[in-house]
Structure formats: C-alpha cells, structure tokens
KOLDREN-949840 format. One record per residue (C-alpha): x, y, z; residue in one letter. Coordinates in Angstrom, 1 decimal, always signed. Layout:
REM residues N
       xx       yy       zz   aa
        X        Y        Z    a
...
//
This chain:
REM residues 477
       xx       yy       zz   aa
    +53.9     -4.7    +27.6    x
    +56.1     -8.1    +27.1    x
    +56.3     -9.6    +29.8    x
    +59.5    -11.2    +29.0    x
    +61.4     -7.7    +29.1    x
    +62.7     -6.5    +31.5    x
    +61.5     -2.6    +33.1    x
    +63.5     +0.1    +31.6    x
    +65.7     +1.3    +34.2    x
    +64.4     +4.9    +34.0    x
    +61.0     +3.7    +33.6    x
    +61.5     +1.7    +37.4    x
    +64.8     +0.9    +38.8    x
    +63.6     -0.6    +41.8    x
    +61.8     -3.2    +39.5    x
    +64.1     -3.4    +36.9    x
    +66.7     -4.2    +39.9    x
    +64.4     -6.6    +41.5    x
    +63.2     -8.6    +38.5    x
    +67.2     -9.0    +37.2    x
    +68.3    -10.6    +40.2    x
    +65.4    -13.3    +39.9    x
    +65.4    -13.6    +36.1    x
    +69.4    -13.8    +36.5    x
    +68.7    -16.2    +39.1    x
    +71.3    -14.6    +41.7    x
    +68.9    -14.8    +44.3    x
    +65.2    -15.5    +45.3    x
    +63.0    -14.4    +48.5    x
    +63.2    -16.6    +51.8    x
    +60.5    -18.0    +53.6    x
    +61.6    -16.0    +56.5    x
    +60.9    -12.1    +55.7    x
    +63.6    -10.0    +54.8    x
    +66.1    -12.7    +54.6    x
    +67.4    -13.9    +51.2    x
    +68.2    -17.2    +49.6    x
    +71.8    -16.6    +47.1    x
    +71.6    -18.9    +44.4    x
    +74.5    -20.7    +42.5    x
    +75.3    -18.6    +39.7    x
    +75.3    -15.2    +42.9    x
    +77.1    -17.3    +44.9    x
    +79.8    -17.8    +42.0    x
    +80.0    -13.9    +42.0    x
    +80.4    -13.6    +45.9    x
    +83.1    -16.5    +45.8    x
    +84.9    -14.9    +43.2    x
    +84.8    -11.5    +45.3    x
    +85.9    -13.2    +48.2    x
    +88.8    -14.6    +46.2    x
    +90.2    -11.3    +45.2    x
    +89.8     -9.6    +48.8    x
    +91.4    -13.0    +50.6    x
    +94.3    -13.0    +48.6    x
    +94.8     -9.1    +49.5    x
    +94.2     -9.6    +53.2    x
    +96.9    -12.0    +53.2    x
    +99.0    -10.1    +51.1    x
    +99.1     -7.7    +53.7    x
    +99.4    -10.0    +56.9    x
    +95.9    -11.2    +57.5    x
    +95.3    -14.9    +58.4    x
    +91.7    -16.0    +58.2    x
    +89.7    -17.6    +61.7    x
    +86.3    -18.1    +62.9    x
    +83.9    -16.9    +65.9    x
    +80.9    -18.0    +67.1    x
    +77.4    -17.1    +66.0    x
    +76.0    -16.8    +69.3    x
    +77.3    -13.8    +71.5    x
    +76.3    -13.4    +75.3    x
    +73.8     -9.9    +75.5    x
    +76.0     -9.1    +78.4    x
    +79.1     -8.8    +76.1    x
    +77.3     -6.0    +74.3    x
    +76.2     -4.4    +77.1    x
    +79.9     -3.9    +78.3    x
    +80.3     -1.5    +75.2    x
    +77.2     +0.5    +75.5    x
    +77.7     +2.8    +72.5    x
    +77.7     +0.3    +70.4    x
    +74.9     -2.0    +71.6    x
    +73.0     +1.7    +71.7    x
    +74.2     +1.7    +67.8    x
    +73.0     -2.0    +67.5    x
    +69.8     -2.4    +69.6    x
    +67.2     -2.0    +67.7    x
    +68.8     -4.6    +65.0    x
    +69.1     -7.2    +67.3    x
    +68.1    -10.4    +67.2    x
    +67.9    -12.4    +70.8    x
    +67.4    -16.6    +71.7    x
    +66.3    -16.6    +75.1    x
    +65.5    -20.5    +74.6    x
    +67.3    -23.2    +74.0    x
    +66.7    -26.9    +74.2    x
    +63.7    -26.0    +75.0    x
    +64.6    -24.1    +78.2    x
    +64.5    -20.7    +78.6    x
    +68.3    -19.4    +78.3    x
    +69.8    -18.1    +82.3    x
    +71.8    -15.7    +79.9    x
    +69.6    -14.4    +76.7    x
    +72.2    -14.8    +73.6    x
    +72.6    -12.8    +70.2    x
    +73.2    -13.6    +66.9    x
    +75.9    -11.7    +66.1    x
    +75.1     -8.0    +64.1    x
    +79.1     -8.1    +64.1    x
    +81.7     -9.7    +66.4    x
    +83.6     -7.0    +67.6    x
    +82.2     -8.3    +71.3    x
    +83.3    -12.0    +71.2    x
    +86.6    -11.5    +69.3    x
    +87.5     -8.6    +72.0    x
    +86.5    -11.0    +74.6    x
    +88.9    -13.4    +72.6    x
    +91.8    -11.0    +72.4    x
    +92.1    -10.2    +76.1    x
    +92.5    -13.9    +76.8    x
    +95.6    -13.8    +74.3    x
    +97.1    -11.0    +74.1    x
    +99.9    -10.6    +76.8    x
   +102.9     -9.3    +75.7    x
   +104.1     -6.8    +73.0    x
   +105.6     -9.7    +71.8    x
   +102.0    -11.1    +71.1    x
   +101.1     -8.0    +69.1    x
    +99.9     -7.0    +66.0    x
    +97.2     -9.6    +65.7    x
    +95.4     -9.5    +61.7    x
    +92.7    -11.7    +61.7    x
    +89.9    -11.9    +59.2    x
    +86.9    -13.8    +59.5    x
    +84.0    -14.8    +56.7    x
    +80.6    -15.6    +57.8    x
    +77.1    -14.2    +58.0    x
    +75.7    -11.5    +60.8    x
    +71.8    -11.0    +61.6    x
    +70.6     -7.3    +61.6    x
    +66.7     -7.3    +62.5    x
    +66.1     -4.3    +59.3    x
    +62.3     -3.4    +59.0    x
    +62.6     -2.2    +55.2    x
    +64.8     -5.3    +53.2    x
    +65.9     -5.5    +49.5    x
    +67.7     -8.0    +48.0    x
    +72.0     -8.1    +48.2    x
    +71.3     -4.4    +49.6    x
    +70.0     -4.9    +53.2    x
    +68.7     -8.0    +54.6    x
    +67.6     -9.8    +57.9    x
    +71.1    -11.9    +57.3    x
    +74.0    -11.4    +55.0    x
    +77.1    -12.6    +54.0    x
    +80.3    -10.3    +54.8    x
    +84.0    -10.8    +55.7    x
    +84.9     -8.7    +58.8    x
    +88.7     -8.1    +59.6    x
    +89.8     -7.3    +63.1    x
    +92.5     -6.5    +64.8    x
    +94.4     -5.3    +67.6    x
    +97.8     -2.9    +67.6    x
   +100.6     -1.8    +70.4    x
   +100.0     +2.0    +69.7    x
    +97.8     +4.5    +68.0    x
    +99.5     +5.2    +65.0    x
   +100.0     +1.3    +63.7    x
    +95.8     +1.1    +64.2    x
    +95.3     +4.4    +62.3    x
    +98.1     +3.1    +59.6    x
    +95.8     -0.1    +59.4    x
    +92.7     +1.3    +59.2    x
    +93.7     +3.5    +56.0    x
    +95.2     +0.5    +54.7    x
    +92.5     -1.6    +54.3    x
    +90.2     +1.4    +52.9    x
    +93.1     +1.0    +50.0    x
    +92.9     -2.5    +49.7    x
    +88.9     -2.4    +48.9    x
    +89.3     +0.9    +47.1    x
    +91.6     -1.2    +45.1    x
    +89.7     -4.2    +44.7    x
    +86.5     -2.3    +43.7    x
    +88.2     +0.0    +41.0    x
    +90.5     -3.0    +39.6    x
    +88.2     -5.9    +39.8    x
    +85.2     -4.8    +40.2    x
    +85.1     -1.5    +37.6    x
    +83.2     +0.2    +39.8    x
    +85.0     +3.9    +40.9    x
    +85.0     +4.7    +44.1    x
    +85.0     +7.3    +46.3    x
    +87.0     +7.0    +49.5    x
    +86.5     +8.9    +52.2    x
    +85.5     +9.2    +56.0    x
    +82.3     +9.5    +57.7    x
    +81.2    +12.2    +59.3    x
    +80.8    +11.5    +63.1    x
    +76.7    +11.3    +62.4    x
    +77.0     +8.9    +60.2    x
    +80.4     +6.6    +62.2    x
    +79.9     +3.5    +62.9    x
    +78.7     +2.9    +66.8    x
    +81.6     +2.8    +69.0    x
    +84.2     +3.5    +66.3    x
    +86.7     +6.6    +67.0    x
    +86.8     +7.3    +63.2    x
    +84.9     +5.5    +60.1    x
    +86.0     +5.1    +56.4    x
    +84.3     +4.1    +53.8    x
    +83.9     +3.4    +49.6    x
    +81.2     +5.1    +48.2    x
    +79.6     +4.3    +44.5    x
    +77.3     +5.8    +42.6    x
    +74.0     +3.7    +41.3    x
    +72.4     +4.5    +37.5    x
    +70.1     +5.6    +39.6    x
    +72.5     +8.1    +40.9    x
    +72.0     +7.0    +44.9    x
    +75.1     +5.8    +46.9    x
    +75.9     +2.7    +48.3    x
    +78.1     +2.4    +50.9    x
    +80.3     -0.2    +49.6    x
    +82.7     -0.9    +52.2    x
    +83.8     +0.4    +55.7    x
    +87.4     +0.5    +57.6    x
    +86.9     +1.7    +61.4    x
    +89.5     +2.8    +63.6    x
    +88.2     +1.8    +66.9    x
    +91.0     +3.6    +68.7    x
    +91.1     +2.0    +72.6    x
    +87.2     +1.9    +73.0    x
    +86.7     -1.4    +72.6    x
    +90.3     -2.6    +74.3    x
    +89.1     -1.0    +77.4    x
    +85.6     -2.7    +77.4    x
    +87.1     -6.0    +77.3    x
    +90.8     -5.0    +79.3    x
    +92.9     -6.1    +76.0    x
    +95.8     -4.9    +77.3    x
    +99.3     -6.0    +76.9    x
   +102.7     -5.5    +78.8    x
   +104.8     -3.1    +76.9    x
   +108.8     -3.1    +77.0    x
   +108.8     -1.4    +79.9    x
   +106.8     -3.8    +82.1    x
   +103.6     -1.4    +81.8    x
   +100.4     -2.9    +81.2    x
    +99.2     -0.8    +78.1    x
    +95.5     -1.0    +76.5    x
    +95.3     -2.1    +72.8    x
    +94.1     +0.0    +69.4    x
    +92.0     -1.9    +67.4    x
    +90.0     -1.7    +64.4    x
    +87.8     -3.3    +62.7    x
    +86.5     -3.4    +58.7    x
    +84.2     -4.9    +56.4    x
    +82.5     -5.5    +52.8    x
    +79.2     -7.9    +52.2    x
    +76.7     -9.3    +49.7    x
    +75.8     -6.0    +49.4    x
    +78.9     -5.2    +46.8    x
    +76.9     -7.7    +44.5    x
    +73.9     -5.0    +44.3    x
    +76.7     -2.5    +43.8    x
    +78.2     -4.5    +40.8    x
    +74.6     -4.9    +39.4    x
    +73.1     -1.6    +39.8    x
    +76.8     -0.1    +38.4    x
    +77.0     -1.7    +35.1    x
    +73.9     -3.5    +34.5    x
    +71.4     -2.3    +31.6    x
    +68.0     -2.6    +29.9    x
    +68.9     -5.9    +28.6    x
    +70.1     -7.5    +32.5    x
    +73.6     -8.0    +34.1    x
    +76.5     -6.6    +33.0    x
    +79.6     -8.2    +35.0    x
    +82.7     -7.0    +34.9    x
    +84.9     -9.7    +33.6    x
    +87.3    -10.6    +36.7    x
    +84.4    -11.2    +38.6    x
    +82.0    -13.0    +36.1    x
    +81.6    -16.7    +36.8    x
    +81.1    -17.4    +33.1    x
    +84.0    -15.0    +30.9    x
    +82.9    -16.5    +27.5    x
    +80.3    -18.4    +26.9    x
    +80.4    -20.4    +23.8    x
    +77.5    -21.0    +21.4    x
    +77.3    -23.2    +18.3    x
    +75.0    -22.5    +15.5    x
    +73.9    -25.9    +13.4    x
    +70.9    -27.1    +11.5    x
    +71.9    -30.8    +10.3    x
    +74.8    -33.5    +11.9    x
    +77.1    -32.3     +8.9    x
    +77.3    -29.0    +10.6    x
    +77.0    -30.5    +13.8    x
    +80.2    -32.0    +13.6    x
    +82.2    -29.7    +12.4    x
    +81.4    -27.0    +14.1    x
    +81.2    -28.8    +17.6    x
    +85.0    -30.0    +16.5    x
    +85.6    -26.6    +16.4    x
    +84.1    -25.2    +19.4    x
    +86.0    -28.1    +21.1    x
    +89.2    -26.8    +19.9    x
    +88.5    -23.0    +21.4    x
    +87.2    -24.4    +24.6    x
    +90.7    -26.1    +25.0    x
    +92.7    -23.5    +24.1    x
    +91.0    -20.7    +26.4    x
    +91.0    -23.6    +29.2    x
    +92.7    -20.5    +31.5    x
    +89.4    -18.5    +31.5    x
    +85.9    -19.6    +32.6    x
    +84.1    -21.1    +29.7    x
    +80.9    -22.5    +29.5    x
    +79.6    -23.9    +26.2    x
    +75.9    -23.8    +25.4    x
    +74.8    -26.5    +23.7    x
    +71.4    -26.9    +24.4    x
    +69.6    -28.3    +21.7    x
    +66.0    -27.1    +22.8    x
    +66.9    -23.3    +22.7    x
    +67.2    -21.1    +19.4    x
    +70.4    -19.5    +19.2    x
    +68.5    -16.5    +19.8    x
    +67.1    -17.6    +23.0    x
    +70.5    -18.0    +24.1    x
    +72.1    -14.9    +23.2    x
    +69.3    -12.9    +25.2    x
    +69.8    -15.4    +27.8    x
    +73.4    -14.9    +28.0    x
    +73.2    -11.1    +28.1    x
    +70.6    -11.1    +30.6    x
    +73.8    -13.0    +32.5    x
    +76.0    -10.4    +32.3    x
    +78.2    -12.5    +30.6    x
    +81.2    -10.4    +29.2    x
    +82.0    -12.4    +25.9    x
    +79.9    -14.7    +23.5    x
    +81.5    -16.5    +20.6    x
    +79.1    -18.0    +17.7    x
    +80.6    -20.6    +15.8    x
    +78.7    -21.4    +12.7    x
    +79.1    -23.7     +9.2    x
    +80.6    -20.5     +7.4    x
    +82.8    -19.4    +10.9    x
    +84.2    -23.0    +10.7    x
    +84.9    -23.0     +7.0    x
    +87.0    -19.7     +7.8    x
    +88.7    -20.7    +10.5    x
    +87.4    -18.1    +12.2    x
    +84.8    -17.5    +15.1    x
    +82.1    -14.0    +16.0    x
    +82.6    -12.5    +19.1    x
    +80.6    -10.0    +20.6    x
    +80.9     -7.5    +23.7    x
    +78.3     -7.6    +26.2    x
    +79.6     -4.2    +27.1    x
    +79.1     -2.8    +23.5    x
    +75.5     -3.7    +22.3    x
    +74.8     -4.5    +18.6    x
    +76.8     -5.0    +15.4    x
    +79.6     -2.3    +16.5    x
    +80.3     -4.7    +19.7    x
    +81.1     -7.6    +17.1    x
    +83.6     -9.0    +15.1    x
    +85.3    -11.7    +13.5    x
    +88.4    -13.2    +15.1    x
    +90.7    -16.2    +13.8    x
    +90.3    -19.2    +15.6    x
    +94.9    -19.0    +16.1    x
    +94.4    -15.3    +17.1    x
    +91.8    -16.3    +20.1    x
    +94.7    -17.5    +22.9    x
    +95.5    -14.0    +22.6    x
    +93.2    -11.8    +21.7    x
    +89.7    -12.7    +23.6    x
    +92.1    -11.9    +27.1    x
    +92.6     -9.0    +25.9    x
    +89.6     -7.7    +24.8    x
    +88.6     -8.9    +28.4    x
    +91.2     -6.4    +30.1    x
    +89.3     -3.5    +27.6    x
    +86.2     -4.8    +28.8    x
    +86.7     -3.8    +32.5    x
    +88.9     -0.7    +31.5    x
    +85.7     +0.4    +29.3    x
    +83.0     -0.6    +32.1    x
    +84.9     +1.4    +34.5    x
    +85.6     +4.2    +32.3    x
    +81.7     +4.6    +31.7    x
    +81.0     +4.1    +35.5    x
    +83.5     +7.2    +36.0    x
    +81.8     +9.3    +33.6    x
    +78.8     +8.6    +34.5    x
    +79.6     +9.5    +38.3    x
    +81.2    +12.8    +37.3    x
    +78.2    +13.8    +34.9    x
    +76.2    +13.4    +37.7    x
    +78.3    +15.0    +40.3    x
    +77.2    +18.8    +41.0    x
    +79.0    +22.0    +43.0    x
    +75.8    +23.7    +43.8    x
    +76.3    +27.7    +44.6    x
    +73.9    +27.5    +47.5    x
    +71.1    +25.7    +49.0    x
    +68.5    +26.8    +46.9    x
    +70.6    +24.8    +44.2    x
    +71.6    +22.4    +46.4    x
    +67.9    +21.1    +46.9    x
    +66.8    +21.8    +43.6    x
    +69.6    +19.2    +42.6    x
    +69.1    +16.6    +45.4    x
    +66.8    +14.2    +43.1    x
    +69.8    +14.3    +40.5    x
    +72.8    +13.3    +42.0    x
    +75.7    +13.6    +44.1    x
    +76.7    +17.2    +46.2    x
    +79.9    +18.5    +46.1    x
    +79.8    +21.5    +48.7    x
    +81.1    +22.8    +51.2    x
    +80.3    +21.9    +55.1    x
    +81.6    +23.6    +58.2    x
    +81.5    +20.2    +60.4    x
    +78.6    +21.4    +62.6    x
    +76.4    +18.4    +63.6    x
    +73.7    +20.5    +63.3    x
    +73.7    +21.7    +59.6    x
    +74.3    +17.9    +58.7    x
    +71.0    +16.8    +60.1    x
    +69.0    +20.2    +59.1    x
    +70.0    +18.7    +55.6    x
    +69.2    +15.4    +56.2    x
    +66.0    +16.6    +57.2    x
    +65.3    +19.2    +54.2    x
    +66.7    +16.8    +51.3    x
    +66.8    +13.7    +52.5    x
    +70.0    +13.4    +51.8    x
    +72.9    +12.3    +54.2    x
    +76.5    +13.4    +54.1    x
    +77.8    +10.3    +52.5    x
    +81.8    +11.1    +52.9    x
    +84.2    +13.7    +53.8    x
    +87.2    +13.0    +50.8    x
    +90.7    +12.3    +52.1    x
    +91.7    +14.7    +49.7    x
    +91.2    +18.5    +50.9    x
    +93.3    +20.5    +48.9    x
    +90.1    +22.8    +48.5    x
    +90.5    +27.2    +48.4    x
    +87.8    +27.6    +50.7    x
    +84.4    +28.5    +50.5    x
    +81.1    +28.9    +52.8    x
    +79.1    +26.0    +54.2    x
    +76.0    +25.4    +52.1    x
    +73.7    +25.4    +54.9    x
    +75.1    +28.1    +57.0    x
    +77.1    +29.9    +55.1    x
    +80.3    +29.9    +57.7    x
    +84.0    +30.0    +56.3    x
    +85.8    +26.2    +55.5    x
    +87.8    +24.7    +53.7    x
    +86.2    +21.0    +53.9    x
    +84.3    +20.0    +50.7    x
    +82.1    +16.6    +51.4    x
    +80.0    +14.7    +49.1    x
    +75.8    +14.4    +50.2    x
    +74.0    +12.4    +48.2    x
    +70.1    +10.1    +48.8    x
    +71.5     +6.7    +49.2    x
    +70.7     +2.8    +49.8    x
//
C-alpha cells in the first residue's frame, strides 16, 4: 500500500476521515486527551462559517455578547433537569490560586445558567423585552469516546439565547433560527438538510421542545448538525426572569436557546469529501482558486508569471492563492491542492500564455471532463460562475446521494435488515417505549420527527399501532 494515499473511503471511513483532517492540516491531536488543536487553514473554514451565520443572526435582530467561562455548580443545580442532562459531562475547578474554591465552579457545557442568571438582573419591563443575543466561544463537555471536529473535550460553537414576553414569539423564534441554519447549510454549505424536531428521548435536557438539521455522511450515518430549543418558561422560572407586563403583572419569560459548532466542519468533510481529500464547497473554502504556473526556463518564467499576475488582479474579489513554489512539481501541487479541497485550479503554461488563455479544472469533476480552456478576458466572468455550479452540483450530489440511501422499510424485519445501509423512513406511534426497544435492537436512534406530516397513515414499525407520523431513524455520530 502507498503510504502517501489516502484509505479508500469504503475501504475505512473512520481512517480515511482521520488521516484527511491531518494531511489537510485542519487539525492535529492535543496534548490533553480528547481535546483538539484547529489549525490555520480549519480555522479559515470555521471563520468563514461563522461569517455567513453572523451576518444572518443580525439580519434577524441578534446582537453578539460574551459570558463567562466559569459558571458557579449551584447555578446548575437550580435547573436540575438539565444539570441531570449535563452531569456526567462536567468538568469542575475546585481550586484556585492555589486554594481550594468555598464554591466549586464549571466550565461551562453551555451557558444557559449564567446568561439566565444575567437576564433576571435586566429584564424588568415589557418594554425591556425581546432580548436576541448571540454569543461565540468554546464549551467543555468531559466526552469518554472523542473524534476530531465531531465530539471533543472542548469545542468551538456559537450559542444564541434569548428571552420573549409570551409563548408564541419564543416558539416563532425557535423555528426561525432552525431556518436560518437550514438555510445556511443548504446555501453555503451544499450540504441538504433535514429539519426536523427531536423526539422527547432524544431533546435537549431542560428544553420544552428541540429542533434540529440533520445530514447524511458517505458513510450514510447522521450528524446532528445544528439544534434550535424552545425552552418554553423552564429556565425563566429557575432564575425568576420575569418581567412586568402592561398590566402591572409580573409575568415569567419564554426563552430559547440554539446552536451550531466545529462539528459542521466534519459535516462539510465527511459530505463532499472523496478518495483524493477535501472537497469544500466554494462559499466556504478559504482558498476559491488556486493559481499554478507551469515553467521550465526564465523565458517562460516571465511570461507566464506576467500572466498569472494579470488573473490574480482581476479575480482580486475571490480568494486566490498563487502557488509558486519552485521546489514542488506541478504535479505535487495539483494532488496537494485537491487533497485541499480547493474548488478551482488554473494552470497557466508557455502555450496557455501564447493563447491568451488559461486550464481550469473542477475539484468537483475529477479528470479531463472537469477541465477546460477558458480565455484569459472571459475569466472576470466566467470562473464565478462556474463557482455558483460548483456548489449547485456538490449539493445536487449530496441530495441524491441522501435519497438513494433513504429507505421506507415494510416492517421491522426490513427495517433491521436495512439499519447498516442508511436512513429509516417509517412510521412511529410516539411511544417512548418502541423508540428505545429500537435503539436497543438496531442501534439506531430516532434522529428527527419532519415538520412536514402530510403522511396517509400507516402502522408503527415496531408495534404495529395506527399513525400518521413518519420519522427518520438512522446510526449516527
């Protein structure tokens, strides 16, 4: 086996998955176990994701603040279902300044404690109400089986939080933001999305109602990809966020709270990518062309660095990097690239330069039918475009690729037979009960209930009662 290739993804998709983040260099193990260091060029992706999701929070109202790390254990304790949800994932400081701590403190698994705590000092009034805040930081969950952007010691996430005069503006805001990353997932990302709610299993603790985005991997597992939770007054009464309504009446708050991490990078990666690396969808790529040019003598040389000069200026809009390492074969480079994900490479040679012209060529399309000769005038135009099909093809593969491996299994004979090969479309009655029996059969959890139910009915797969609700159960990350 060459060592320099990557696993085949059917061969070992854990390893393939594993060995493209290193070789990609998104990110690298930590001294600390389970934790992750994010390098440069996986940083650049999770600042261009935050990018797209900032600029929708604020389209919709949200203003941007920050809490503290540190979180007292009583606060948790004051909302026992969740810190029931959260114990086991906790980390604690008991000492500080080398004295042991009157209080012990938490590094926050999430900050719905600290910002209620928050809240009740400032919210009053109706008048002070609704309050949209979004913070971005990193969260410690103490997991006992880590892998890299998927689940770690510590991560990197946004959470948004916020608090409403009545039940229907916190439901209205909860949905909303399932949009907004159902949006940003299909439209920048490329990666199709299921929306839907959890069951009340699988909620989030304390939450009244959960939502989430589920994808499918090449592997055909699901990833939770992001999560919108109505919190309804659970955690308003916990820490008395309450407010004086128009009537004089002190009223309780309706929050919610949502959130998407480092973890949507291992969604991107295990979406598109291929045998060869990284395939990034191109609104999210940090490099969008990468420019290589091809010489063997200083005659060339000039030329054909005057001309590579001349297309870096005028795409100056997209993200360009020009490789012109003089060490590395142009063939190094290409195979370097495209284990980079990068979306576009254009080779300018001797004879490119004498046509005015320039080779492009698709990392979504592999091989000579992903190639072809563009003129140098035609480029301003042409290489966004063929961007925008990029994404619109990525996605369009991702969709197909979902639905060929998306199955209505008659019964449960079927239904286990088909666990190992992808998603479950079937029918559930809503009993707790046949949800785990599954879990514990298959292995497979009930990974949303779709917000669309225009479904003629049929029989629970497990215990064959009369509905109408059609959920999706799948093995996932």
């Amino acid at each position: 086996m060459n060592k320099n290739k990557l696993p085949k993804q059917e061969e070992n998709f854990s390893d393939w998955y594993n060995q493209v983040i290193q070789r990609a260099e998104l990110a690298d193990y930590a001294p600390v176990r389970g934790c992750m260091v994010v390098r440069p060029y996986g940083w650049a992706i999770w600042e261009n994701i935050q990018s797209a999701l900032d600029k929708r929070f604020k389209d919709t109202g949200h203003v941007n603040a920050a809490f503290p790390l540190l979180i007292p254990m009583s606060f948790l304790e004051k909302e026992k279902e969740h810190v029931e949800g959260f114990s086991p994932e906790l980390a604690v400081v008991t000492i500080g300044g080398g004295e042991k701590l009157e209080e012990p403190l938490v590094i926050r698994p999430t900050s719905e404690t600290i910002i209620g705590h928050m809240y009740a000092k400032w919210i009053k009034s109706y008048r002070d109400l609704p309050v949209l805040i979004n913070q971005w930081g990193n969260v410690v969950r103490w997991e006992m089986r880590t892998r890299l952007f998927l689940r770690t010691l510590e991560f990197y996430w946004q959470e948004g939080h916020t608090a409403h005069a009545t039940a229907e503006e916190a439901k209205i805001e909860t949905r909303q933001m399932l949009d907004v990353y159902t949006d940003f997932a299909v439209n920048v990302a490329a990666v199709p999305v299921v929306p839907g709610m959890k069951s009340d299993n699988e909620k989030f603790a304390g939450a009244v109602r959960s939502y989430t985005i589920e994808a499918m991997m090449k592997d055909t597992k699901a990833l939770q990809s992001g999560t919108s939770h109505n919190l309804g007054q659970n955690f308003a009464k916990a820490f008395e966020i309450q407010y004086l309504d128009q009537n004089n009446q002190l009223q309780y708050c309706w929050t919610t709270s949502w959130g998407l991490s480092t973890r949507f990078v291992g969604a991107i990666i295990m979406t598109h990518g291929d045998d060869q690396g990284l395939v990034l969808p191109p609104r999210l790529a940090p490099i969008q062309v990468v420019i290589i040019p091809i010489f063997r003598s200083e005659e060339e040389k000039e030329s054909v660095m005057n001309a590579t000069s001349k297309v870096e200026k005028m795409l100056s809009d997209l993200r360009i990097k020009v490789d012109d390492r003089t060490e590395m074969t142009p063939g190094f480079k290409f195979n370097d690239w495209e284990l980079r994900g990068v979306p576009l490479r254009i080779e300018i040679g001797p004879k490119d330069v004498e046509k005015n012209a320039v080779m492009v060529a698709r990392r979504d399309i592999p091989g000579r039918e992903g190639k072809s000769s563009i003129e140098i005038k035609d480029l301003k135009h042409q290489i966004p475009a063929i961007l925008d099909d990029i994404h619109d093809n990525l996605l369009a593969k991702a969709t197909k690729f979902r639905d060929d491996h998306t199955y209505k299994p008659k019964d449960y004979d079927e239904f286990r037979s088909l666990v190992n090969s992808g998603w479950l479309f079937s029918y559930w009655c809503g009993d707790k009960t046949c949800e785990l029996k599954i879990k514990e059969d298959t292995k497979a959890t009930l990974r949303c209930i779709p917000l669309d139910q225009n479904n003629p009915g049929g029989k629970c797969i497990y215990c064959g009662k009369d509905t109408k609700q059609k959920v999706y159960f799948s093995r996932a990350y």
